[in-house]
N, C-alpha and C positions, 0 to 999 in steps of 0.2 A: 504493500500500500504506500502511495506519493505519501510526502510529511506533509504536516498543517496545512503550509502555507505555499507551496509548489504551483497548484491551480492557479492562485492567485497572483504568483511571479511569471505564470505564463500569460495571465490576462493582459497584464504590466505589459510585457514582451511585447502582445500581439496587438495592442494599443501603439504601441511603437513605431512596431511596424502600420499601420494601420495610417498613424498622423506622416508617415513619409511618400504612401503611397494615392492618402486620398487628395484629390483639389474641391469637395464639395465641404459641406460643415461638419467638423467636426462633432456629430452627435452621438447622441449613445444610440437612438436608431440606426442610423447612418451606420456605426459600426458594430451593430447585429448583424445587418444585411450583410456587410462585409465582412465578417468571420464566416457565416453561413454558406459563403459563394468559396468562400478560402476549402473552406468542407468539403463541399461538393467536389470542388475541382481538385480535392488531395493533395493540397498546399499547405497543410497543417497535420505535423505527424503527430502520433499516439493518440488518438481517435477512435475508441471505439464503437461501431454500430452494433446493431443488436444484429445476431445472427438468424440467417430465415430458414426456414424448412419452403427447399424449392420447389419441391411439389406440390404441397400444397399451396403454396404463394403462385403457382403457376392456377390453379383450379380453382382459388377465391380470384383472382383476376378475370378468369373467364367468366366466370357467373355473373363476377358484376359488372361484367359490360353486357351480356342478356340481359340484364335484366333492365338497362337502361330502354329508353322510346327511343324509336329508329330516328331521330334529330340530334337526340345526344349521344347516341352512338356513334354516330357520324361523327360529329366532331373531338368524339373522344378519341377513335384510331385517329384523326390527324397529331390530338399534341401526343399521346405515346408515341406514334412512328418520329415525328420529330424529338422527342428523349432518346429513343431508340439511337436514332442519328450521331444524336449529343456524347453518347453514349459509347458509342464505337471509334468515332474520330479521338476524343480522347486516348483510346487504346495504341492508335495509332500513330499518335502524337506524343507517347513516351519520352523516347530518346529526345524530343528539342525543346526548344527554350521559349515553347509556348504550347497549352495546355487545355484550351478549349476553341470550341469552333467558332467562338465571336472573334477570340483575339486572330484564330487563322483568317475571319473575311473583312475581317478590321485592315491586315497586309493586303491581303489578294484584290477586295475594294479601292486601294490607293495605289498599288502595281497600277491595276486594268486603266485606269485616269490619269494618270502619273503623280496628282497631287489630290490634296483632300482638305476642306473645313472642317472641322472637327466636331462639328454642328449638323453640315451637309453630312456627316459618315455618319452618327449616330442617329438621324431622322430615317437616313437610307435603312438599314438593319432593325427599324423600332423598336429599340432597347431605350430604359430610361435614360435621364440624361447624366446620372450622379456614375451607375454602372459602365456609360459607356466613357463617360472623363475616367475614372478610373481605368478601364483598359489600358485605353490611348496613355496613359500615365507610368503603367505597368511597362508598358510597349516598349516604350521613351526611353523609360530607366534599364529596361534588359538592351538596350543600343542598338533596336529594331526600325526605330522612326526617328526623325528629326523635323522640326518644323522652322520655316522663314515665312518672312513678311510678306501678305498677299500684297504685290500691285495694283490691285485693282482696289484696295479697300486696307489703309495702313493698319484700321483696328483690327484686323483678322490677319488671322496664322493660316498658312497651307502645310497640311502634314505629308512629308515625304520619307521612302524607304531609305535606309542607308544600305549600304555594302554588306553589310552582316544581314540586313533585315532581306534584302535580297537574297541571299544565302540561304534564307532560314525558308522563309516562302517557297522554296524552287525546290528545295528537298520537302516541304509540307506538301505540295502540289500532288507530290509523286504517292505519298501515305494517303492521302486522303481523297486522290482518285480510285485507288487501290481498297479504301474502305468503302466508296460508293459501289464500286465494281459488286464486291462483296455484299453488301445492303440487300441490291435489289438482286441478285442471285436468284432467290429462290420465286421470282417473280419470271416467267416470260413477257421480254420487251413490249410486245403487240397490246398486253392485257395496261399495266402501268402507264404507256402510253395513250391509251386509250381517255383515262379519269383527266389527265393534263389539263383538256379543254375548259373542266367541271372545276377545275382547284384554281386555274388560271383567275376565271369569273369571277368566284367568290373572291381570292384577292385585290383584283383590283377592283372590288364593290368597297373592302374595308378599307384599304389602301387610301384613298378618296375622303373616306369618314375620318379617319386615323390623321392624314395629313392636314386635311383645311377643316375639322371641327374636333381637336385634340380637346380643346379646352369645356366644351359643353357638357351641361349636365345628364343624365342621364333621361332627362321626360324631352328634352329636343334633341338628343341622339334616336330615339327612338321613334320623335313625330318625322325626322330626319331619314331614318329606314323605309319609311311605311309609304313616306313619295316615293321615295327613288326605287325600291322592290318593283314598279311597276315600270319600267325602262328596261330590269334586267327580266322579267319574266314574262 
């Protein structure tokens, strides 16, 4: 068993680390979230989870997606297959010096461009805005990105690859074609292709909502739907 106060000197630590890595406020919410994402992504060792019995965690999952109405089912296989995703690129992404799939299209996003807002990159991926300053932050300080003065606009930064970050991206490319490969394996092409047109729709119906009415409350997002639902159907 740790002594007393061990937990505590790791709390200390991970605050530490915490005020060097964030640019948003310093909170105590703010770094819950940020410990939690540290978890997830296995940046924080001696952690332990609780251990599952995989068979049955495989057969209470299937039940409870029966048992959902064919609406929310639907949308339930899209966010699993996307954890799923989340999930495997990680694996894949072991050996390098970036560790989940926002920080790999955080690179891959400002590759394809050659440069990037930091504002433009995090609207583009719709991730919050504290999450995605933190990436870009993380990025920065592993000597992945560097940012200069846009011309067009002195108050704004363009975030660009360095030499390394290039490096890192070009050997990511190759892991994480190699995990999609793998992904969709046990799907034939013809079928997965097929939904494209159906996944495509829905996103650029939210996409729309998400970008030009982020700030709305919940009763004119949804008088907001109930127009536009009739353009797309």
């Amino acid at each position: 068993m740790k002594g007393k106060y061990e937990i505590i000197k790791q709390i200390i630590d991970l605050w530490e680390k915490f005020e060097d890595e964030s640019v948003g406020e310093n909170s105590l919410l703010n770094f819950s979230k940020w410990m939690t994402n540290q978890i997830h992504e296995e940046l924080i060792e001696d952690v332990e989870l609780e251990p599952k019995d995989e068979k049955n965690a495989i057969t209470e999952q299937s039940q409870y997606i029966e048992t959902l109405d064919t609406r929310t089912r639907f949308e339930e296989y899209i966010i699993r297959i996307a954890r799923f995703e989340e999930f495997y690129i990680k694996k894949y992404l072991t050996d390098l010096p970036i560790n989940s799939r926002l920080e790999y299209t955080f690179l891959y996003t400002i590759d394809r461009y050659g440069e990037s807002r930091k504002t433009g990159l995090i609207n583009t991926h719709l991730v919050e805005y504290t999450t995605g300053m933190d990436t870009i932050s993380r990025l920065m300080k592993n000597g992945l990105l560097y940012d200069i003065q846009d011309p067009k606009d002195k108050r704004a930064k363009l975030l660009k690859l360095t030499k390394k970050g290039q490096e890192v991206l070009e050997a990511a490319n190759k892991k994480v074609t190699e995990s999609r490969n793998m992904f969709l394996a046990c799907v034939n092409p013809n079928k997965w292709k097929k939904i494209l047109p159906v996944l495509r729709e829905i996103e650029e119906f939210h996409t729309d909502i998400y970008i030009n009415h982020y700030d709305k409350p919940y009763p004119e997002l949804s008088n907001l739907m109930d127009s536009l639902k009739h353009i797309y159907t």
